[in-house]
C-alpha positions in Angstrom: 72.6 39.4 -54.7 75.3 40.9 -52.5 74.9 39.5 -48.5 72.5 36.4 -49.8 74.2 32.6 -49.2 76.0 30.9 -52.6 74.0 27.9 -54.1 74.8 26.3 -56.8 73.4 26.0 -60.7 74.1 23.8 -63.4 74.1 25.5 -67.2 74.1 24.0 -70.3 76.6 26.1 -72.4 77.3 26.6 -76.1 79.8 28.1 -77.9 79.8 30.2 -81.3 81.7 32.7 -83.4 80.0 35.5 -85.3 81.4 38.7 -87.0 84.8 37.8 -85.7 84.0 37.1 -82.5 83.4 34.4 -79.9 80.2 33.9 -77.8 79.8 31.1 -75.3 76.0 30.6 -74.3 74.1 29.3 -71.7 71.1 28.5 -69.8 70.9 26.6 -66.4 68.9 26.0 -63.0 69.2 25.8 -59.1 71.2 22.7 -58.7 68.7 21.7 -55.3 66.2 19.3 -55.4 62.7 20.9 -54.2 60.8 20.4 -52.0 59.3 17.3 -51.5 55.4 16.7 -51.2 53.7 16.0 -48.3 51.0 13.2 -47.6 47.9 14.1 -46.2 47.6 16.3 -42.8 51.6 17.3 -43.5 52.8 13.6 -43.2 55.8 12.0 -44.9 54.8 11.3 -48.3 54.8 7.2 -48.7 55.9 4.9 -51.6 53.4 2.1 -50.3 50.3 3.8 -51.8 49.4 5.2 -55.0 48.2 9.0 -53.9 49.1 12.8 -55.4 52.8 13.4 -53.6 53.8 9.6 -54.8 53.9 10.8 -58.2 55.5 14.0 -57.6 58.3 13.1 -55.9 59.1 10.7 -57.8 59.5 13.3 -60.7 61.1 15.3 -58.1 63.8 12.6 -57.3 64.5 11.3 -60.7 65.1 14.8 -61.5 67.7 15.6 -58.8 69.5 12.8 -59.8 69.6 13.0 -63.7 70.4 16.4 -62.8 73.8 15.3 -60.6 75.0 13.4 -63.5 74.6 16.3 -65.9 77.6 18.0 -63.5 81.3 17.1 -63.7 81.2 14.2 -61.6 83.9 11.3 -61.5 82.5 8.1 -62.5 84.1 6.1 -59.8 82.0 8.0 -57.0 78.6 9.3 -58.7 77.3 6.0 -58.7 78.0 4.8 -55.7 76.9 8.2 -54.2 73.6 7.5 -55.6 73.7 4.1 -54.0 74.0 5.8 -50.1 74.3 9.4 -50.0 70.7 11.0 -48.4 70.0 13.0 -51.2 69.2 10.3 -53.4 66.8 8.7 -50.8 63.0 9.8 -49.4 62.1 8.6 -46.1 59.2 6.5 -46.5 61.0 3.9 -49.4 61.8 6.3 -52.4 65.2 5.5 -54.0 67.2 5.9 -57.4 68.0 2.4 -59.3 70.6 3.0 -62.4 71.2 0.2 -65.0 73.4 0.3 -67.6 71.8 -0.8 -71.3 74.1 -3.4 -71.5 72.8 -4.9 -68.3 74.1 -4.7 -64.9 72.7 -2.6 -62.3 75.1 0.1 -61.1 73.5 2.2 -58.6 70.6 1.1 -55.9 69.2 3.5 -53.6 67.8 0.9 -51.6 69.9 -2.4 -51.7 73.2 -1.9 -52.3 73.9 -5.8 -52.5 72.1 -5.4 -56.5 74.9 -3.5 -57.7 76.4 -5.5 -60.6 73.5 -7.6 -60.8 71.4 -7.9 -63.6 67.6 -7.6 -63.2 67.0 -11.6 -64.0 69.7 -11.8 -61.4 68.2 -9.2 -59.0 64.4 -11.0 -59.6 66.0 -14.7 -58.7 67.8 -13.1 -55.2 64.6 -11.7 -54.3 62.7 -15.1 -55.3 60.6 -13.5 -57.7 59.4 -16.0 -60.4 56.7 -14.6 -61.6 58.7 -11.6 -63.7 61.0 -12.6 -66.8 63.8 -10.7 -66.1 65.1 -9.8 -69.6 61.7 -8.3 -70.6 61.4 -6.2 -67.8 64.9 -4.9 -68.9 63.7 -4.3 -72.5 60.2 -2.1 -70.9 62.8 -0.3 -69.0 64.9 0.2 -72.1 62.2 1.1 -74.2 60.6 3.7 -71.7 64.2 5.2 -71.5 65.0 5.6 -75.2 61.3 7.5 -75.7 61.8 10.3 -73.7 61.1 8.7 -70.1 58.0 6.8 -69.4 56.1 4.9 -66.8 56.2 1.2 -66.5 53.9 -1.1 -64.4 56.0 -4.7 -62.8 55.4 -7.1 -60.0 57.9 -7.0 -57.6 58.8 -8.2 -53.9 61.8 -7.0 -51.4 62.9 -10.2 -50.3 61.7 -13.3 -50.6 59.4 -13.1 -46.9 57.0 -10.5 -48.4 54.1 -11.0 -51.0 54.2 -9.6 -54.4 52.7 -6.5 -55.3 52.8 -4.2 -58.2 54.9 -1.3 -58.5 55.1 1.4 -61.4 58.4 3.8 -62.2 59.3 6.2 -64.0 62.1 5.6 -66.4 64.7 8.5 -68.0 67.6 7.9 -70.7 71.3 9.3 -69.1 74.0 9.6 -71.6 77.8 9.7 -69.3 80.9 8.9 -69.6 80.3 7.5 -73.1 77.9 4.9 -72.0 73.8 4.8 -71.9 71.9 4.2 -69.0 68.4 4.3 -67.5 67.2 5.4 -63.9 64.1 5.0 -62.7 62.3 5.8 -59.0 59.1 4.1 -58.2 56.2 3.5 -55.9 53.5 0.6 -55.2 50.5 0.2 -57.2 48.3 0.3 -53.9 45.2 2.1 -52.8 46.1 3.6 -49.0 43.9 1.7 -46.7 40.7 2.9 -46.3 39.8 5.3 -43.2 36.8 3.5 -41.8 33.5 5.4 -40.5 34.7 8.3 -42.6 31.6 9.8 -44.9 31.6 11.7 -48.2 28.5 13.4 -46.7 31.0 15.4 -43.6 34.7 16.8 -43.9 37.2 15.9 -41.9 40.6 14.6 -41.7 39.6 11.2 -42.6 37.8 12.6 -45.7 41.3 14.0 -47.3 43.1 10.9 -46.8 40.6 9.0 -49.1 40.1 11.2 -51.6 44.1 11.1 -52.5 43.6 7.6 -52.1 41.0 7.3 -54.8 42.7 10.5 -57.0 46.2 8.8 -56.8 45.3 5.4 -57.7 43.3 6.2 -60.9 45.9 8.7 -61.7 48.7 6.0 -61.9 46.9 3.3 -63.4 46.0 6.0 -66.1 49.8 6.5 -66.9 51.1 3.0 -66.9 48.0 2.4 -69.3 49.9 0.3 -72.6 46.2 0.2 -74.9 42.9 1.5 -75.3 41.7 -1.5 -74.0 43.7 -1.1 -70.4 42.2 2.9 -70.3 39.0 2.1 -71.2 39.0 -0.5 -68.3 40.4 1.6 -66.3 37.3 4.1 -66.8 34.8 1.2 -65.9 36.2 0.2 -63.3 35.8 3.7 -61.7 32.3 4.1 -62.6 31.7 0.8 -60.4 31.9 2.8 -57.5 32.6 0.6 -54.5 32.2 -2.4 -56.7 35.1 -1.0 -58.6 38.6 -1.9 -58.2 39.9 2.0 -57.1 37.2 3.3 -55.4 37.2 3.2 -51.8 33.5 2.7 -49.7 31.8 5.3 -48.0 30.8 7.3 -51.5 34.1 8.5 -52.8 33.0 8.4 -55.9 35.9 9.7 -58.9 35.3 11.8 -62.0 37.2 11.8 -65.2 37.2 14.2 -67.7 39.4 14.5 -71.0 41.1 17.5 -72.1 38.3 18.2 -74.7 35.8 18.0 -71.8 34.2 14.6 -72.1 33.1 13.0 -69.1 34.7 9.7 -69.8 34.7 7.3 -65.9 33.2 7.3 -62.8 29.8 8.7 -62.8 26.9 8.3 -64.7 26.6 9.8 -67.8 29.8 9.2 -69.3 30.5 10.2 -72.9 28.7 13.1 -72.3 29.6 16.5 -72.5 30.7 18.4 -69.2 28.0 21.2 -69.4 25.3 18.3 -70.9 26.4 16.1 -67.8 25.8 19.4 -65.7 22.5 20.0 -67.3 21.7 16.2 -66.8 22.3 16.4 -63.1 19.8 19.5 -62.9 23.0 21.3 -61.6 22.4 25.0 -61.6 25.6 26.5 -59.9 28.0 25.3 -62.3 28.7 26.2 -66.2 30.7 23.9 -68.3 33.1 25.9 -68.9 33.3 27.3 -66.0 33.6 24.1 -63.8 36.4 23.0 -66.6 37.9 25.8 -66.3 38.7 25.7 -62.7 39.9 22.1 -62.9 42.3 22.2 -66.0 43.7 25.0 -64.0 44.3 22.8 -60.7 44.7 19.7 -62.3 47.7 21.7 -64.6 49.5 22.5 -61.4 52.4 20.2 -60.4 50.7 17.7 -58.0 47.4 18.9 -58.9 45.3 20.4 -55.8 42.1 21.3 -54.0 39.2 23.2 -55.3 36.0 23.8 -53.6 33.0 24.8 -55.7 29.1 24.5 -54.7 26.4 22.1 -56.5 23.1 23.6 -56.1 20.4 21.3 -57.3 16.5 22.0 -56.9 16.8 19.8 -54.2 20.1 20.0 -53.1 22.8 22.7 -52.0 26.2 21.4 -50.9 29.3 22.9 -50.8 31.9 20.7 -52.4 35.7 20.3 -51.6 37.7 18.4 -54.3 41.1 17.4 -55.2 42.0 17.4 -59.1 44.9 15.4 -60.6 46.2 15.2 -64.2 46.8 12.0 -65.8 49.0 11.2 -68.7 48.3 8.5 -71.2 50.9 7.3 -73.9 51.5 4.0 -74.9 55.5 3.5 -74.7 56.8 3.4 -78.5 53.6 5.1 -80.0 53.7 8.5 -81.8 50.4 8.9 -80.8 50.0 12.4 -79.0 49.7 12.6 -75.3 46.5 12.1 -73.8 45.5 14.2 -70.5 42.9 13.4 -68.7 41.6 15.0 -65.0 40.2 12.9 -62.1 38.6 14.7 -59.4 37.2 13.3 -56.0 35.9 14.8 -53.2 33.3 15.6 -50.4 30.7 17.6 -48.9 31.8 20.9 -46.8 30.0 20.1 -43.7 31.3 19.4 -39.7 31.7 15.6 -39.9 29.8 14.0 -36.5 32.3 12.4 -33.8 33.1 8.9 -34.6 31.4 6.5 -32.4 34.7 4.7 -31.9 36.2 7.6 -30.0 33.4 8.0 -27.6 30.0 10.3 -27.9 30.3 13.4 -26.0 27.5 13.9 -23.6 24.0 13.9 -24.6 25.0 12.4 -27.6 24.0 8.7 -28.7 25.8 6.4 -31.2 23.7 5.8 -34.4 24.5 3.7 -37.4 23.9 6.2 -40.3 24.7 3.6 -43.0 25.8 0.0 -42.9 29.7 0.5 -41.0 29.3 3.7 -40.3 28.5 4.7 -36.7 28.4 8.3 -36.0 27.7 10.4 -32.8 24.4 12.3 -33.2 22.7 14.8 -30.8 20.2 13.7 -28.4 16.6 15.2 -29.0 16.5 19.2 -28.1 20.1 19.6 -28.8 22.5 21.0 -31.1 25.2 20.3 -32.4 28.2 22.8 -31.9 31.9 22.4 -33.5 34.8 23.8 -32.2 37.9 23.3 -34.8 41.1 21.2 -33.6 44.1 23.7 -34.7 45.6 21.5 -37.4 47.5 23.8 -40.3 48.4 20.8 -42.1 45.0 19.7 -42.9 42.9 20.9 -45.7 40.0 19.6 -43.5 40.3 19.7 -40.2 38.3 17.3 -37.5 36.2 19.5 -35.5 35.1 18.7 -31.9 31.8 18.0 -31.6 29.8 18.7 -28.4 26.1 19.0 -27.9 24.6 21.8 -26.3 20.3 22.1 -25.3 18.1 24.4 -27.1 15.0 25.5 -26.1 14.9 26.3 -29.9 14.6 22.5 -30.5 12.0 22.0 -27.6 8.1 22.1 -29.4 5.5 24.3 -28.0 4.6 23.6 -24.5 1.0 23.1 -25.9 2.3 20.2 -28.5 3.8 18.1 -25.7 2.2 18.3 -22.2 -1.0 18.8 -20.1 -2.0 22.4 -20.4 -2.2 24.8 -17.2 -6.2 24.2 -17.9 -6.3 20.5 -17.5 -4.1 20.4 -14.4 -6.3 22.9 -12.4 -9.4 21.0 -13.3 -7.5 17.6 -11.9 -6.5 19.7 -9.1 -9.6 21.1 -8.5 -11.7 17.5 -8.6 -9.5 16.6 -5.7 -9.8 19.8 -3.6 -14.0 19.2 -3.9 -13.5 15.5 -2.5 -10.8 16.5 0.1 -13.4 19.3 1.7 -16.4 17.3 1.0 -14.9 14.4 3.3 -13.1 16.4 5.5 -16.7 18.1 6.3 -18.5 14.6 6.5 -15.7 13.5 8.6 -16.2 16.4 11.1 -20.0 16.0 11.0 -19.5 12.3 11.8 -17.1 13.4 14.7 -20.0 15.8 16.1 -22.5 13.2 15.9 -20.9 10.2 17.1 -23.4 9.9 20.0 -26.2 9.7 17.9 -28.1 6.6 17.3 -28.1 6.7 13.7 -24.3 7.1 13.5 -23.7 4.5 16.4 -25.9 2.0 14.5 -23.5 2.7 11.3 -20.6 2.1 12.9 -18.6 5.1 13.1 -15.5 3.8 12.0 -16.7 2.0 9.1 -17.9 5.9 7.9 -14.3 7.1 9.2 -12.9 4.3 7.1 -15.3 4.9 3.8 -14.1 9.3 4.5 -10.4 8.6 4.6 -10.8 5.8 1.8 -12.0 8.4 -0.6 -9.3 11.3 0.5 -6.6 8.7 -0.4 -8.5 7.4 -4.0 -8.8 11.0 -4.8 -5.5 12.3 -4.1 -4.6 9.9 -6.7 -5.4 12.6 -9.6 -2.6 14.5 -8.4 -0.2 12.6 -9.6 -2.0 12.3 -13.0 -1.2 16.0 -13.9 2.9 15.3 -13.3 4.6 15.1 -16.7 8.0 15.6 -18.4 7.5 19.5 -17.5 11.2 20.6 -16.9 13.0 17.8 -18.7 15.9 19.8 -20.1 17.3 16.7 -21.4 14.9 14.7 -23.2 15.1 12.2 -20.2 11.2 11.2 -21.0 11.9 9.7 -24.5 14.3 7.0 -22.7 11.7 6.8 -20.0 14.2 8.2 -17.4 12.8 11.1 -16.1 12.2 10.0 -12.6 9.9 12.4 -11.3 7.0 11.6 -14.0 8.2 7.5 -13.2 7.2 7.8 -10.0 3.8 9.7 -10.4 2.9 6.6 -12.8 3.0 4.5 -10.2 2.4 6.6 -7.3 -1.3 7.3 -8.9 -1.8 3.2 -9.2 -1.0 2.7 -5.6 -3.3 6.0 -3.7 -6.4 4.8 -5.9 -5.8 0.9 -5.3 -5.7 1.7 -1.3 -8.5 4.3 -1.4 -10.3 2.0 -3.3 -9.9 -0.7 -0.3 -10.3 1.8 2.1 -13.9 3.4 0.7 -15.7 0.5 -0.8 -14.6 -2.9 1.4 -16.8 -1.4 4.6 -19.8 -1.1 2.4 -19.0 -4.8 1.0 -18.0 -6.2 4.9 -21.3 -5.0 6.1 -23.5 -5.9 3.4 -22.0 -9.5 3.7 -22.8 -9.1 7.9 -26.1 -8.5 7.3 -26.7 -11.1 4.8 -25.4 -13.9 6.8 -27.5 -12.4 9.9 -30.7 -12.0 8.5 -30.3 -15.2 5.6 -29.6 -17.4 8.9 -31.6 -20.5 8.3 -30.2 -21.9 11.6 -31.7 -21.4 14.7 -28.0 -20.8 16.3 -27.0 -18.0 17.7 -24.3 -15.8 15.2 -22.0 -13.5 16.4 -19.5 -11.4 14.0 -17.7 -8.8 15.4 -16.5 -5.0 14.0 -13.0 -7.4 14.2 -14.0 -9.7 12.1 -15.5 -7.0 9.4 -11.7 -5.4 9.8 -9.8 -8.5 9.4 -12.2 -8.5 6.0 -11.6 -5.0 5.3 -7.6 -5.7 5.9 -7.9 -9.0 3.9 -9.4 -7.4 0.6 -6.5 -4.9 1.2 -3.5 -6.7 1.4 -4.5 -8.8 -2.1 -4.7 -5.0 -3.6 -0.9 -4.6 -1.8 0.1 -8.0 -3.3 -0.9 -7.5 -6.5 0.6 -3.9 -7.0 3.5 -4.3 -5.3 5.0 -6.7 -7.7 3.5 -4.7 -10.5 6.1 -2.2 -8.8 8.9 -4.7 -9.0 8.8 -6.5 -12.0 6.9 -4.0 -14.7 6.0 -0.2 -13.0 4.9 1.9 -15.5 7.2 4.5 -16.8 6.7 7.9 -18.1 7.9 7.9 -22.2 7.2 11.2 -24.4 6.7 9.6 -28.3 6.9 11.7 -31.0 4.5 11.7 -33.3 5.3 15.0 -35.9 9.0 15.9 -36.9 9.4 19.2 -38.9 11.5 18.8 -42.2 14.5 19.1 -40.1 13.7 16.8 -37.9 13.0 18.5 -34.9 9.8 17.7 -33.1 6.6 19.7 -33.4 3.8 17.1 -32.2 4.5 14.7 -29.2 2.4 12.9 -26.5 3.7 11.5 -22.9 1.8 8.7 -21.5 2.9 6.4 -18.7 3.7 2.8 -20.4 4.7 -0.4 -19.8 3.4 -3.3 -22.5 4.7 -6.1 -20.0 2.3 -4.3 -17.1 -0.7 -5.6 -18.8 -1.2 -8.6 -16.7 -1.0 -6.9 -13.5 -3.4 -4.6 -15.0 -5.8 -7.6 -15.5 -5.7 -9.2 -12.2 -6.2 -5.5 -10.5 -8.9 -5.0 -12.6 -10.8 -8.4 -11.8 -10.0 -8.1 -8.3 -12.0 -5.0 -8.0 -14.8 -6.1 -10.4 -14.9 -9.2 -8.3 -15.4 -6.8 -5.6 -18.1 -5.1 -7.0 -19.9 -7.7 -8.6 -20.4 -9.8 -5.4 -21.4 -6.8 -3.4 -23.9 -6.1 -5.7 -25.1 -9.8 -5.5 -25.2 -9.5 -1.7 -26.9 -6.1 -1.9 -29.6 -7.5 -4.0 -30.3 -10.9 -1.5 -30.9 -8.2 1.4 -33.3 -5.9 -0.8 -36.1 -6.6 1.4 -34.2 -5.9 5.2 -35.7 -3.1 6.2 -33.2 0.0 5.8 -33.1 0.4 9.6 -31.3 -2.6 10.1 -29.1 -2.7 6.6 -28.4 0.4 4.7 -28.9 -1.9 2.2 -30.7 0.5 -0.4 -27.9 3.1 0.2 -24.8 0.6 0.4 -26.2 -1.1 -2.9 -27.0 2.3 -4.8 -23.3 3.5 -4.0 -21.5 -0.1 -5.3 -24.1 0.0 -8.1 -23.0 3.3 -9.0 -19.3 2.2 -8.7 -19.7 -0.7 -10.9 -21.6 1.4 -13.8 -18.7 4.1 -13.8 -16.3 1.4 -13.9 -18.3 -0.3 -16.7 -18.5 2.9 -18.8 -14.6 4.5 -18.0 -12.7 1.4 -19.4 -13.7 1.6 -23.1 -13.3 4.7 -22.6 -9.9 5.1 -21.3 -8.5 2.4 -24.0 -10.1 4.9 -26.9 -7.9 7.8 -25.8 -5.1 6.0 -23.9 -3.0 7.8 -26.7 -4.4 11.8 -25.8 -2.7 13.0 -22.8 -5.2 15.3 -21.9 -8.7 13.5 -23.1 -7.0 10.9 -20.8 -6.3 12.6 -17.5 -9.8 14.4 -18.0 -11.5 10.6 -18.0 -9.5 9.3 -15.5 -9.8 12.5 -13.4 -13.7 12.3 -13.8 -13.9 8.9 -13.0 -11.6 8.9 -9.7 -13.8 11.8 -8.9 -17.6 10.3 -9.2 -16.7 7.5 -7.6 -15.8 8.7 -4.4 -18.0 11.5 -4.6 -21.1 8.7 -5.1 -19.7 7.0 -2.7 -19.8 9.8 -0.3 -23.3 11.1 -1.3 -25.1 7.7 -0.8 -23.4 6.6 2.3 -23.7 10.2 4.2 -26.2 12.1 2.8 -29.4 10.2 4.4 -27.9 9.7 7.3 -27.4 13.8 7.6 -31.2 13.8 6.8 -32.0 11.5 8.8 -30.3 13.0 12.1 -31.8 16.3 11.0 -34.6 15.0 10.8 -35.2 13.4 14.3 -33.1 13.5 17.8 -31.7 10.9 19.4 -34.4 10.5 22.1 -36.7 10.2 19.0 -35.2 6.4 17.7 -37.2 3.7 17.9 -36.4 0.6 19.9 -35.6 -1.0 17.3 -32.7 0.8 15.9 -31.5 1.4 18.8 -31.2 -2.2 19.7 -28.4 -2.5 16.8 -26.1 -0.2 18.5 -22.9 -2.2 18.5 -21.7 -0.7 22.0 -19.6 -3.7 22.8 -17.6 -4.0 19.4 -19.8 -7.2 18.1 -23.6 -7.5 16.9 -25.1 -10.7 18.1 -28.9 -11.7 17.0 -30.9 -15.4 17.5 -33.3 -15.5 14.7 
């Protein structure tokens, strides 16, 4: 074409005369080598492995060359242009070796010092004992003289490296009168396997080892010499990862004869393709159809990529796949060729973030199968992928990040208190807080009274604020994980529930104190005054009731406090339904700590103790006259105390896995026993101040008005 740059052909030309005349004919090609194939993601196709582009260019290569000494070329330069001219060389080890039948080595792409060695020569330089020299020649030779063939050998570079096996391809070249054979290899390896790198996702990693797997079968297929090597070689790919090709992580290979028989590396073999379809319950796929689409791939030069989808009843992946054709032919036989087609691949699917390279946020590293760590979304997230901008890669690696939907989160119903349960916590508390704030008001307006001076007024002011503080502890009982956008609870980090476990443990242990140590303090003053079997004179002060009081209290502080320190109980949501996807629909949030239990043991002796000796002293003054004890009312309200307690413990441990059947009992409980409290402490004394003045009490009573801070009686 006129304006378009020169290249140059090579032609094969004849020459003949008919009806008088002279013809000359010819038919030739583009004398430029093509393009050479990639490796995977675009890279520099390597002759360390055994993968698609190995095989190809060396094809490619061999071509190029045979296709130089086709040309007018002087022998006294082609060869050694061979030996160090660029075009004859790959980056990444592929090179031209010529040897001439009769022995000698005349052209080496790679070591130049071989020229004029023979290969028994070459294999003693290189220190390689383990070849025989002159039969490696005659493989060579015999490959050459059928047509061109491929031919398995150990070989090493030098004599530092380890031997490995390599397979080349070997052509017959007729010049300058003489025979020759040239060859161009690669090594019989499987590329190193990508680690953490799943059939079940698609990514980069995926497409290096499935033309790892591909390759390898592939060549080991065409350096095949017997039935016996093939059929091996068919085994040994239905192993799997037990298997000698097959890399871990489920690549699993595939190969099929031209006449559609499922022949290696799944189950099922010497089956049919559409009976091994029909088999697998696959209902997406035909025989011929799925045949059809990888003769024509596999026919391509280099083979290629498919992608199909396998729909089970159960299962419905989209499939990517590379497909390779293999040539079997034993060198010398005049047996037909024998094509077989190996395909491997992987499901279509965003592969999760490799835990080596670091979760993203709200991500945590989970081992999916043994070795393989993969980044998964924290609970009420989901995962998003945003693809890295990668031409070269069939399948790219995606960036993963995690993002929170309120999609994910389960009905507000499913996994905390209800609006209903809250106000009737709420509402327990408000009924204590105005009943006491009432009684502490009446007991303000009455403090000159006899009845209330002959209580003790601040012993009732102590018994009023005791039960504010116990009740207040139900508000903290209606905090939970409301607002955790995060999923914070499940770790048991979401502070603000944290510290309404333990700020609930610590208002009721002080209000406890605070309402129910006056009543026990001056039961145990009244039993050592009126059970004095001395004649002595006793004296205990309102100071020595407090120091009591104060005593009983800081054993409460004690005890908690290192409950705070070394175990506080923590807020943790459990979930306790997942939907066939996984994502929650039934979970319960309970404040938890298994290594709390003993605290929880010596708090609750500590207060039974409590109770159970107040009751004791309550019953030895059953017979003081009211006037002088309270003891009917004080004993009443620590009976009372002592049966709630009693009855609330079983019950708390049979629901201590229901939220709300658990705040409800506790609630109730916090509630009755202050309210008791409150009611048989206060109530007869309002009666009894309405129902007589001051001027009204008899001497008696009056006498046991502690106006000087002490109470001193000689029995």
């Amino acid at each position: 074409q006129i304006g378009a740059d020169p290249f140059e052909k090579i032609a094969f030309v004849v020459g003949l005369e008919r009806f008088g005349t002279q013809y000359y004919l010819g038919v030739g090609f583009t004398h430029q080598i093509r393009e050479y194939s990639k490796g995977a993601h675009c890279s520099t196709c390597s002759s360390a492995y055994s993968t698609p582009c190995t095989i190809t260019n060396t094809y490619s290569l061999l071509s190029h060359t045979e296709a130089q000494l086709l040309t007018d070329v002087a022998e006294e330069t082609v060869f050694s242009d061979i030996t160090s001219k660029p075009e004859f060389h790959l980056d990444k080890g592929f090179y031209v070796f010529i040897y001439d039948f009769t022995g000698p080595n005349v052209a080496h792409g790679s070591r130049s010092d071989f020229v004029g060695l023979t290969l028994k020569g070459i294999l003693e330089k290189v220190g390689n004992k383990w070849v025989d020299g002159e039969l490696l020649h005659d493989k060579f030779d015999a490959a050459a003289n059928q047509g061109g063939g491929w031919v398995r050998y150990a070989w090493r570079n030098n004599l530092e490296t380890p031997i490995f096996d390599k397979v080349a391809y070997i052509i017959k070249v007729s010049k300058f009168g003489k025979e020759y054979y040239a060859g161009v290899g690669y090594s019989l390896i499987t590329p190193p396997v990508i680690g953490n790198c799943s059939v079940e996702y698609a990514g980069a990693c995926s497409e290096d080892n499935t033309l790892g797997v591909v390759g390898r079968i592939a060549a080991e297929i065409g350096v095949a010499q017997n039935s016996s090597e093939l059929e091996s070689i068919f085994h040994q790919a239905s192993l799997g990862e037990n298997g000698s090709f097959v890399t871990n992580f489920g690549y699993q290979p595939m190969v099929i004869a031209a006449n559609r028989t499922v022949v290696g590396g799944v189950s099922g073999t010497g089956l049919d393709l559409s009976a091994y379809l029909t088999m697998q319950n696959v209902t997406s796929l035909t025989g011929d159809g799925f045949f059809g689409l990888i003769k024509a791939k596999g026919d391509e030069d280099g083979g290629g990529w498919i992608r199909y989808v396998w729909a089970t009843v159960e299962t419905l992946w989209e499939v990517s796949a590379y497909v390779l054709s293999a040539h079997y032919h034993v060198i010398g036989s005049v047996e037909a060729i024998q094509t077989f087609y190996i395909i491997s691949g992987f499901k279509i699917a965003p592969a999760p973030r490799k835990c080596e390279a670091g979760c993203p946020a709200n991500a945590t590293c989970v081992e999916r199968t043994a070795g393989l760590f993969l980044c998964e979304c924290d609970l009420y997230h989901k995962v998003k992928f945003a693809e890295l901008v990668d031409s070269c890669s069939i399948h790219q690696d995606q960036q993963m990040s995690c993002e929170f939907s309120e999609d994910l989160l389960p009905p507000d119903e499913d996994r905390q208190y209800d609006d209903g349960i809250k106000v009737f916590g709420t509402v327990l508390f408000i009924l204590n807080l105005s009943f006491s704030c009432c009684l502490v008001g009446w007991t303000l307006k009455n403090k000159d009274h006899a009845v209330i001076r002959a209580s003790q007024i601040q012993f009732l002011l102590c018994i009023a604020l005791g039960a504010i503080i116990s009740s207040s502890a139900i508000l903290p009982l209606t905090v939970d994980d409301s607002g955790d956008t995060d999923g914070s609870a499940l770790n048991m980090e979401f502070e603000r529930a944290n510290t309404a476990c333990m700020l609930s443990i610590w208002l009721y242990t002080v209000g406890f104190v605070c309402s129910l140590a006056p009543l026990f303090a001056k039961m145990w003053r009244v039993s050592k005054l009126f059970h004095n079997k001395t004649l002595r004179k006793i004296t205990i002060s309102n100071k020595q009731l407090f120091k009591i009081i104060l005593g009983l209290l800081a054993v409460d502080l004690a005890i908690v406090t290192n409950w705070t320190i070394a175990a506080p109980l923590k807020y943790e949501r459990e979930i306790l339904q997942h939907d066939k996807d996984g994502h929650p629909l039934l979970s319960a949030g309970l404040c938890k700590n298994e290594d709390s239990i003993p605290f929880m043991v010596a708090l609750g002796c500590f207060h039974l103790s409590i109770l159970l000796y107040g009751n004791v002293l309550s019953y030895k003054s059953r017979n003081i006259d009211d006037k002088f004890s309270e003891g009917k009312y004080v004993s009443v309200a620590l009976v009372s105390n002592l049966q709630i307690l009693i009855v609330a413990v079983p019950l708390l441990v049979i629901v201590s896995d229901n939220p709300k059947l658990n705040m409800f009992l506790r609630s109730g409980v916090i509630f009755l026993n202050d309210f008791s409290v409150l009611c048989f402490i206060f109530v007869p004394k309002i009666a009894a101040v309405r129902a007589t003045r001051s001027s009204e009490i008899t001497p008696t009573t009056d006498a046991l008005v502690d106006t000087a801070d002490d109470i001193a009686i000689k029995k």
